[in-house]
C-alpha positions in Angstrom: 0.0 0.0 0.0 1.3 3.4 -0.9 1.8 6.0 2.1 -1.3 6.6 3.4 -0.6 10.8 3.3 -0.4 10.4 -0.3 -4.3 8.8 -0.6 -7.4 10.6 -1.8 -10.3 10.1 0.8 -11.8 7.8 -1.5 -8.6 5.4 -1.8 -8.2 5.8 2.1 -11.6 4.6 2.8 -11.6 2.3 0.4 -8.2 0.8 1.9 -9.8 0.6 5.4 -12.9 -1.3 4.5 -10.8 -3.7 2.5 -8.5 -4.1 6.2 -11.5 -4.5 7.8 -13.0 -7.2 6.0 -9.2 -9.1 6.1 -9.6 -8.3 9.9 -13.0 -10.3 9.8 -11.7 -13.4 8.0 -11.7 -16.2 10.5 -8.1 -17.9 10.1 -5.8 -14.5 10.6 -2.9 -14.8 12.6 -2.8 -12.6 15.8 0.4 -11.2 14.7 -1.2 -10.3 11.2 -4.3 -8.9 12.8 -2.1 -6.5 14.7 -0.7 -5.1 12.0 -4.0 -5.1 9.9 -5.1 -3.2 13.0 -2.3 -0.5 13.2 -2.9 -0.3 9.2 -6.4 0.6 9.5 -5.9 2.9 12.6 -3.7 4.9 10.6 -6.7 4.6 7.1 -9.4 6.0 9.4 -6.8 9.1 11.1 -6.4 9.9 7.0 -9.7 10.1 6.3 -10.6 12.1 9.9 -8.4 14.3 8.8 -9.5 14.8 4.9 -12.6 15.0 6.6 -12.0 17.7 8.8 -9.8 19.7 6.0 -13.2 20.0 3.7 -15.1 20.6 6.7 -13.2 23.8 7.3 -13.5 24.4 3.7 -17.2 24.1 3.9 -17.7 26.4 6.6 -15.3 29.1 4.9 -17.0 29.0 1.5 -20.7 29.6 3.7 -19.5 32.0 5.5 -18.1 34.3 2.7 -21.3 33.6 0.7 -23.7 34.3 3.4 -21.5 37.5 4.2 -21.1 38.8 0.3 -24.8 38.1 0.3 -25.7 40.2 3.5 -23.6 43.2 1.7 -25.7 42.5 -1.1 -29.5 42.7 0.7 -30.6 46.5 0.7 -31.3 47.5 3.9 -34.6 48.4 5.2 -35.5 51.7 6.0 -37.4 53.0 8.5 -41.1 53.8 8.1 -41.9 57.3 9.0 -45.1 57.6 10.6 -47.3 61.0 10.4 -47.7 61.2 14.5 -50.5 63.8 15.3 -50.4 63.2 19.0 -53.7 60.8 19.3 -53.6 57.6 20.2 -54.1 55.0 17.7 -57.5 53.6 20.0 
């Protein structure tokens, strides 16, 4: 398997369900399943952190859109009422 900082969240996911299901078979050695283990712990830290990485991405690219649209919105103005000193009852 290639270093798992060079893999695409796809490939990296990908990678750790195919270590999973290796994990699963019923005739592994324990000394394999450790190192199955280790492999996948290190799969699902690379895709946490691809994860995150669009995450913040996400919440950037809303946050300038809902801000360039808020410059954008005219503001209201106020309505001016005629006041003659009555009350309204």
């Amino acid at each position: 398997m290639e270093n798992t900082n060079d893999l695409t969240f796809e490939k990296a996911y990908a990678a750790l369900e195919e270590t999973v299901d290796r994990m699963n078979a019923a005739s592994v050695p324990l000394d394999e399943l450790m190192k199955l283990y280790e492999q996948g712990m290190e799969l699902a830290a690379r895709c946490e952190k691809l994860l995150s990485g669009y995450e913040a991405r996400l919440e950037k690219v809303s946050k300038a859109a809902l801000a360039e649209a808020a410059a954008e919105t005219p503001q209201e103005l106020p309505v001016e009422t005629e006041d003659d000193g009555e009350a309204p009852f």
